[in-house]
Backbone as numpy.savetxt, mean C-alpha at the origin, in Angstrom:
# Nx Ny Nz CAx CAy CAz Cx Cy Cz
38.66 -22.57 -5.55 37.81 -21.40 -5.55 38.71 -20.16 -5.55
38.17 -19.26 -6.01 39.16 -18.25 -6.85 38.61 -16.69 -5.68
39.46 -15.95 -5.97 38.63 -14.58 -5.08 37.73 -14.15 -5.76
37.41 -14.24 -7.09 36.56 -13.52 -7.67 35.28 -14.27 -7.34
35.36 -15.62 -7.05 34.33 -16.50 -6.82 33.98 -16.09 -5.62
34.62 -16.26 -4.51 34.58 -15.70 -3.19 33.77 -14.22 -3.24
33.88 -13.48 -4.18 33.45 -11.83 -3.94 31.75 -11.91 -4.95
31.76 -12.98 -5.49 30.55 -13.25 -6.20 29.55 -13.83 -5.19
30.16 -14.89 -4.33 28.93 -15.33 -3.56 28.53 -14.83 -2.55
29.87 -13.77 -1.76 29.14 -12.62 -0.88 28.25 -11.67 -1.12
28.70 -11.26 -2.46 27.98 -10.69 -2.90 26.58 -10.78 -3.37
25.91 -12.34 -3.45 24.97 -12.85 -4.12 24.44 -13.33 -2.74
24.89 -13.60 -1.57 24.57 -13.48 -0.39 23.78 -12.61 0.19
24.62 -10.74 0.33 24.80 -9.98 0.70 22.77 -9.31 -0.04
22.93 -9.35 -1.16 21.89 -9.28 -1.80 20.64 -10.07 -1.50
20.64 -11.18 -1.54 19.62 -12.33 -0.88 19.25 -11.33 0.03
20.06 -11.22 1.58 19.56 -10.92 2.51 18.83 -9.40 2.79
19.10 -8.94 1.45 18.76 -7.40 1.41 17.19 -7.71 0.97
17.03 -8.48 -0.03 15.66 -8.87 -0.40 14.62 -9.41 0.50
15.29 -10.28 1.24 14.57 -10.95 2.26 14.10 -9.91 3.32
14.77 -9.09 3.82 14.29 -7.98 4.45 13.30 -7.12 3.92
13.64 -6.61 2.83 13.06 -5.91 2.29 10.95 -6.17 1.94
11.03 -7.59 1.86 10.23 -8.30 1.51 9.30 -9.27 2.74
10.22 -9.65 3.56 10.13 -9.73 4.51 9.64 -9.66 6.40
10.92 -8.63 6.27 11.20 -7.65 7.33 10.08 -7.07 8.33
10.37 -6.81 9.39 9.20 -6.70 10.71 8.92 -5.07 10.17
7.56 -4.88 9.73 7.05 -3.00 9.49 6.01 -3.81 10.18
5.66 -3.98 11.53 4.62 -4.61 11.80 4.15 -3.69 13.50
4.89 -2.45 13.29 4.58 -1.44 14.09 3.11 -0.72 13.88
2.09 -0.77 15.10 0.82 0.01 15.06 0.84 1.25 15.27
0.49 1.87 14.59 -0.24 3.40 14.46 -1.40 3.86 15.16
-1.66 4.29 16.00 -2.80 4.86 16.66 -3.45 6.00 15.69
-4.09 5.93 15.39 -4.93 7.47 14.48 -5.32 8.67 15.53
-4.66 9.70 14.76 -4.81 11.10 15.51 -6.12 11.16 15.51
-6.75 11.91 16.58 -8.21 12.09 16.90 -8.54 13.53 17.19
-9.53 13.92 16.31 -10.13 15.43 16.43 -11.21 15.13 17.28
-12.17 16.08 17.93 -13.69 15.86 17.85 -14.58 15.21 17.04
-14.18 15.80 15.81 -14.81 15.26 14.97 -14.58 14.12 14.08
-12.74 13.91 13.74 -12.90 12.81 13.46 -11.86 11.99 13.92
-10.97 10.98 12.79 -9.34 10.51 13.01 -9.07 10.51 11.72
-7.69 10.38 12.02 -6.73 10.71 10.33 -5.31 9.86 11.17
-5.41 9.30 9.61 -3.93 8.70 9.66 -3.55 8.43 8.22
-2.44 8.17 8.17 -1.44 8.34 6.84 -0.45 6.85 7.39
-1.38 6.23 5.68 -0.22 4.86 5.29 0.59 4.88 3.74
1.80 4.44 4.01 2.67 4.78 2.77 2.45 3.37 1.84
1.85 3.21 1.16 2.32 2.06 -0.08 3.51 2.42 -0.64
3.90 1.58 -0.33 5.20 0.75 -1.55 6.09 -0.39 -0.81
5.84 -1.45 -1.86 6.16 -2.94 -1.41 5.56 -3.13 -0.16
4.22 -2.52 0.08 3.52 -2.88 1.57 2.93 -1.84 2.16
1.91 -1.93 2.95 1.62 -1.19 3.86 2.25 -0.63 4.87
3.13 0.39 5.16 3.63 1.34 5.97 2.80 2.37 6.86
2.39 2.43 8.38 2.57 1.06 8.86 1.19 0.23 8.55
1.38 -1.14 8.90 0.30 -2.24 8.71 -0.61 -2.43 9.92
-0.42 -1.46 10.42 -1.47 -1.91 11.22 -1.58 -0.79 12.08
-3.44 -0.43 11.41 -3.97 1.03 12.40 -4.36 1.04 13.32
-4.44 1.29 14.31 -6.00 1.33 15.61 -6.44 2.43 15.95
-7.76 2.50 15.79 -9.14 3.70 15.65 -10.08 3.49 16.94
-11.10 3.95 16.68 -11.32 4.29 17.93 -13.11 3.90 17.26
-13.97 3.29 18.26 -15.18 2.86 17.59 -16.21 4.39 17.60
-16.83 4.45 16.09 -18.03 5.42 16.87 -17.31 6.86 16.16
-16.12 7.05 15.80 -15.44 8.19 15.52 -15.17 7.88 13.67
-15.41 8.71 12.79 -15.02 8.41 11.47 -13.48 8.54 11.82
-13.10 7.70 10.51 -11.55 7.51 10.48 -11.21 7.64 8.70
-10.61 8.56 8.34 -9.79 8.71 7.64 -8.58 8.48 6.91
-8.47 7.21 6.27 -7.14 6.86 6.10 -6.62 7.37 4.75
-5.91 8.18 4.40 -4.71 8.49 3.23 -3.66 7.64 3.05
-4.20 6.81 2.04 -3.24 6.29 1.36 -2.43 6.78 0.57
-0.89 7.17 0.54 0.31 7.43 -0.07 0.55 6.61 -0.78
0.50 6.42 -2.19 0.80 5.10 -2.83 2.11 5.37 -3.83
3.19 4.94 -3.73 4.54 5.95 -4.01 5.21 4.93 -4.94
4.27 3.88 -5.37 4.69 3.18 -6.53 3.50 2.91 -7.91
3.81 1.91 -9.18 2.92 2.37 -9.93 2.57 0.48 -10.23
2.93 -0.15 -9.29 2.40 -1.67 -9.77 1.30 -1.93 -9.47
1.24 -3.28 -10.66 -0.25 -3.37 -10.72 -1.34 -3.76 -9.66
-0.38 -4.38 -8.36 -1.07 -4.89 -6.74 -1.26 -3.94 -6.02
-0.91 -3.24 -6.26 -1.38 -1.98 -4.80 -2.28 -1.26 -5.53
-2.69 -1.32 -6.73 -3.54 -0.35 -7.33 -4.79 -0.25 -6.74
-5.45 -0.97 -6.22 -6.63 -1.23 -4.98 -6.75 -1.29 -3.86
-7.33 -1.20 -3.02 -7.20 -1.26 -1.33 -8.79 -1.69 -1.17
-8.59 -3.05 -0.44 -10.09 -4.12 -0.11 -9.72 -4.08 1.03
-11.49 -3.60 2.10 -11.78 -3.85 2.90 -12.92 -4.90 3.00
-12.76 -6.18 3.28 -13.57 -7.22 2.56 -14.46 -6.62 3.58
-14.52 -6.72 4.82 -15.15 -6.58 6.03 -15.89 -5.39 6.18
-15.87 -4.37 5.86 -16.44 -3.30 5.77 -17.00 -2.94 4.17
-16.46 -3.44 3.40 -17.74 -2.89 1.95 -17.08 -1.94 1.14
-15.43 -2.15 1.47 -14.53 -0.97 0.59 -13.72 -1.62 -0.13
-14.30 -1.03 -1.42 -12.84 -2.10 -2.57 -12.91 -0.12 -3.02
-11.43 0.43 -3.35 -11.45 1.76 -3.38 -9.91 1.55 -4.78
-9.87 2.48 -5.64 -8.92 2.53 -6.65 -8.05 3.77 -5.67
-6.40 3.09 -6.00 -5.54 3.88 -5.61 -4.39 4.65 -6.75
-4.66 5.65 -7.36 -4.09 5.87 -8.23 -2.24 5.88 -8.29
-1.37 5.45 -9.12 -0.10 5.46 -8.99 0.35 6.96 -8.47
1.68 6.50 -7.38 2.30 7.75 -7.29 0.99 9.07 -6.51
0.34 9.05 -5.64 -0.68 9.79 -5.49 -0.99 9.59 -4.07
-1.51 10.29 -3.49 -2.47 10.11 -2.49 -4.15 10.05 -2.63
-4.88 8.80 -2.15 -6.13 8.98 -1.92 -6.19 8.38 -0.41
-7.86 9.38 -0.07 -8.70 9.38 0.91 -9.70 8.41 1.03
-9.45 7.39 2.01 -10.56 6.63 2.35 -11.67 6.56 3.48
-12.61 6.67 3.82 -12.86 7.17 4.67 -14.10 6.26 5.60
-14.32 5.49 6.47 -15.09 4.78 7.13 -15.88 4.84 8.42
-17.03 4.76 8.76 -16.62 4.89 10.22 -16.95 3.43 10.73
-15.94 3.24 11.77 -15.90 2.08 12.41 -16.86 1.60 13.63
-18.09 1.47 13.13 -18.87 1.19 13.85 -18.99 0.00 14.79
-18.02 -1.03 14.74 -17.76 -2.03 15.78 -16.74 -2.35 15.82
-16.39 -2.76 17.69 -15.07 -3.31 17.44 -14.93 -4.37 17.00
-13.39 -4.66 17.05 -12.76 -5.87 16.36 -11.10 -5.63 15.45
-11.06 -6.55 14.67 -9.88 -6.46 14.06 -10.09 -6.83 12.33
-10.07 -5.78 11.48 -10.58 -6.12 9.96 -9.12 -5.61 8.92
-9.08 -6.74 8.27 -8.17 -6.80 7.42 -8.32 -6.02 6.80
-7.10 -5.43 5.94 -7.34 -5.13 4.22 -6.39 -5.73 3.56
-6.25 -5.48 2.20 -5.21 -5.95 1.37 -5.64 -5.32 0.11
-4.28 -5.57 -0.64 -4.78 -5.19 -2.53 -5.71 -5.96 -3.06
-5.57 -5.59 -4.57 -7.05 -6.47 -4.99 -6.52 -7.80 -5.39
-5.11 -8.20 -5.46 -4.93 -9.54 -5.61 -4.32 -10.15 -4.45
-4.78 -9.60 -3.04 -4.55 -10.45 -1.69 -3.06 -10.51 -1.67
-1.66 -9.96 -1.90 -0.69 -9.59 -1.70 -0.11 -9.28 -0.78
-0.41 -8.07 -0.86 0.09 -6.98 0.39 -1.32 -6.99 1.64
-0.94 -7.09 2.90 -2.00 -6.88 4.15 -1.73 -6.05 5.10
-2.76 -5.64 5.92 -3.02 -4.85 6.78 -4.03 -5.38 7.61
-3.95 -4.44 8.62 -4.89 -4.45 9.59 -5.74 -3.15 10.30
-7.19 -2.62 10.37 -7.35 -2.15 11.16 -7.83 -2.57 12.55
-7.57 -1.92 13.40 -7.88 -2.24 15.04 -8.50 -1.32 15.52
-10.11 -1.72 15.32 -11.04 -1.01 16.43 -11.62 -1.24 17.52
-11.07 -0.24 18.52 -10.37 -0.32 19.93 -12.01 0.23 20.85
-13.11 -0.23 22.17 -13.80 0.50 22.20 -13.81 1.92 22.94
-14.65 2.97 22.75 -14.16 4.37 22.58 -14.11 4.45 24.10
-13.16 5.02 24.91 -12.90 5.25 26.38 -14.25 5.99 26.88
-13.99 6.07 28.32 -15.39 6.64 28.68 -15.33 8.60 28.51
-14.24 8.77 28.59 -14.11 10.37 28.47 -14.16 10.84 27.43
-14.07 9.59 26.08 -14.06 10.22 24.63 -15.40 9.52 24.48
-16.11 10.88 23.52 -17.85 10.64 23.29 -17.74 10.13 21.98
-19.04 9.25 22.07 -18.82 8.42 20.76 -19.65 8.66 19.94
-19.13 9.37 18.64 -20.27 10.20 17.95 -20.46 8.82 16.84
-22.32 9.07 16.94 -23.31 8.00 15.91 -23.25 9.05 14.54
-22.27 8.44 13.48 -22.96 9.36 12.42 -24.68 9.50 12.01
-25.10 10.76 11.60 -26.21 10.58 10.80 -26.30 10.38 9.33
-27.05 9.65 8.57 -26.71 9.98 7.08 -27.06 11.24 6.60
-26.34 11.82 6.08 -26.85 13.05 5.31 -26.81 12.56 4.23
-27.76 13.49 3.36 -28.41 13.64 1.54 -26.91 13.38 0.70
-26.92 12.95 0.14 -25.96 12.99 -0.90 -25.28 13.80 -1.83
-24.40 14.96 -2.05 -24.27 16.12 -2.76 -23.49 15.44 -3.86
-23.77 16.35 -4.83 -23.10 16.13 -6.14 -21.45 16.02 -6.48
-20.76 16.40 -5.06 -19.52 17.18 -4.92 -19.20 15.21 -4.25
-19.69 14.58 -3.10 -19.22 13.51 -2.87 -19.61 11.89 -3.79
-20.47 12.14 -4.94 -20.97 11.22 -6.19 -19.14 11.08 -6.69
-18.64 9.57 -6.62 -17.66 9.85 -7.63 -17.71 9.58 -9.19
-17.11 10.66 -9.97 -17.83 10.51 -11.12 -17.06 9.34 -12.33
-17.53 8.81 -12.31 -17.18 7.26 -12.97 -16.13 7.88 -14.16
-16.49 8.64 -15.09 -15.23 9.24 -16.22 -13.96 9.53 -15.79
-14.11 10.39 -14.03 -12.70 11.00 -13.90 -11.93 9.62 -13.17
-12.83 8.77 -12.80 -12.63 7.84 -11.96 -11.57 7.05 -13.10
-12.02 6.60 -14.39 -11.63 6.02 -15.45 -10.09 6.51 -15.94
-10.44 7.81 -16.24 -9.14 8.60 -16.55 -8.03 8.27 -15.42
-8.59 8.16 -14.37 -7.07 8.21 -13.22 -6.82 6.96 -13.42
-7.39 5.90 -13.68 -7.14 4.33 -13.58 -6.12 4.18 -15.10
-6.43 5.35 -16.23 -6.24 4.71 -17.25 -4.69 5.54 -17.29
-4.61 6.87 -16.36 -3.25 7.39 -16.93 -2.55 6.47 -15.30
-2.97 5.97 -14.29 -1.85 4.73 -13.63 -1.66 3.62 -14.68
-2.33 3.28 -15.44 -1.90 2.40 -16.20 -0.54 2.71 -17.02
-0.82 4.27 -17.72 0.11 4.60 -18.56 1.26 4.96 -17.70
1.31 4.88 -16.67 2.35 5.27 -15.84 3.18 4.38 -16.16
2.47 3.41 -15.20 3.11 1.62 -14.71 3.96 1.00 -16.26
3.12 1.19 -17.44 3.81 0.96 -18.55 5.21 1.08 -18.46
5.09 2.88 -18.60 6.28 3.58 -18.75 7.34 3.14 -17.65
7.13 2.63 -16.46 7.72 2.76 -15.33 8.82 0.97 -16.22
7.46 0.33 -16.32 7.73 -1.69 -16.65 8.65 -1.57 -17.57
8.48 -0.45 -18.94 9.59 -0.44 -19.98 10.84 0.16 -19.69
11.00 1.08 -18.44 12.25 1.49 -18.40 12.73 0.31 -17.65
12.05 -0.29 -16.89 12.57 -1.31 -15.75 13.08 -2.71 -16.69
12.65 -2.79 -17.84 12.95 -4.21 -18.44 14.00 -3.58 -19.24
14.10 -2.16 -19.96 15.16 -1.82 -20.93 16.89 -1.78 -19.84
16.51 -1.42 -18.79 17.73 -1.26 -17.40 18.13 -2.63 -17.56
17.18 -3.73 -17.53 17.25 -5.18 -16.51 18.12 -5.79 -18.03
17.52 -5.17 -19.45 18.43 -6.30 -20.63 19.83 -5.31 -20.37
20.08 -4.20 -19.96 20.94 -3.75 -20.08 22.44 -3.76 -19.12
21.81 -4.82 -17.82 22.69 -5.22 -16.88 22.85 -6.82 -17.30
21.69 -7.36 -18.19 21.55 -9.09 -18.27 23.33 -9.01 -19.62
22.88 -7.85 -20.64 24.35 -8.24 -21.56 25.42 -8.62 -21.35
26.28 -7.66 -20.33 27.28 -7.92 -19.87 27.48 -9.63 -19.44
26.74 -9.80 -18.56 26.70 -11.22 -17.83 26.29 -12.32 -18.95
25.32 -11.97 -20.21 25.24 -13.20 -20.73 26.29 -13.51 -22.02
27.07 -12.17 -22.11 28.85 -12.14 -23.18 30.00 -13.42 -22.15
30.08 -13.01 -21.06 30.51 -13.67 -19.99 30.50 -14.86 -19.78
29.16 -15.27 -19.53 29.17 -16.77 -20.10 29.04 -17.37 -21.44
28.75 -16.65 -22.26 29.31 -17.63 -23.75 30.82 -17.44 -24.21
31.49 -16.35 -23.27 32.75 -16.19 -24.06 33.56 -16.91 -23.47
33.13 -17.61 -21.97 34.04 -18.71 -21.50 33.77 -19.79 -21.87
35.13 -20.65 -21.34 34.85 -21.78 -22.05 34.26 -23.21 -21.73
């Protein structure tokens, strides 16, 4: 075994274990959601996962979650709340607003739309000093209808994103594969 061999398999090591983390790795820290009177808000980062994965809200209080979605693949493009009645489009590179109120406790998953990436929310019941507001329904305004065209357009320019993103990523990937596949046909 040669040093160059030696500096190849640390290196092919060294890498493994970067992936495995990456992919891996404990982000399995809970978030408490900031609480107004009126409502909660919290902020999760997509990319390669839910950042953090796991919220806890407060029952009885709407909760607000902003999703940061800071990549353009095709699994995070959705966010399913099987348990609550939310399958919601997350446009590439963007922030959207989801918004629920957690009317019982418990513990309800989410995930993308192809069950990938997971999460958790944790609804905790509301302490006795914090009042637990019953939403009412109000009428429906024209301003919260989402309108299915613009809805379309954002789905259709993440698509054109993700393209653009897949073709630079495969033109990079033949462009590191050359070197290595001259390498092995030119030995012997």
């Amino acid at each position: 075994m040669t040093t160059v061999d030696l500096f190849v398999i640390v290196g092919a090591a060294i890498v493994a274990a970067g992936l495995a983390w990456f992919f891996f790795g404990g982000r399995r820290a809970t978030q408490r959601a900031q609480r107004t009177e009126d409502f909660q808000q919290v902020s999760v980062i997509v990319r390669g996962g839910y950042t953090p994965a796991r919220i806890e809200a407060v029952a009885g209080l709407p909760l607000r979650i902003t999703f940061d979605r800071r990549e353009s693949g095709d699994c995070s493009s959705r966010v399913v709340f099987p348990d609550l009645g939310i399958n919601r489009a997350l446009p590439a590179n963007a922030k959207t607003d989801v918004e629920v109120v957690p009317d019982r406790v418990g513990e309800f998953a989410f995930s993308c739309a192809m069950n990938m990436i997971h999460g958790s929310l944790i609804v905790t019941p509301a302490s006795s000093e914090t009042p637990v507001v019953v939403p009412v329904p109000a009428a429906a305004s024209s301003s919260q209808i989402p309108d299915p065209a613009a809805e379309e357009a954002r789905e259709a320019e993440a698509r054109h994103v993700e393209v653009r993103d897949l073709t630079r990523r495969v033109v990079a990937a033949s462009l590191f594969t050359l070197p290595v596949l001259f390498a092995v046909m030119a030995h012997d």
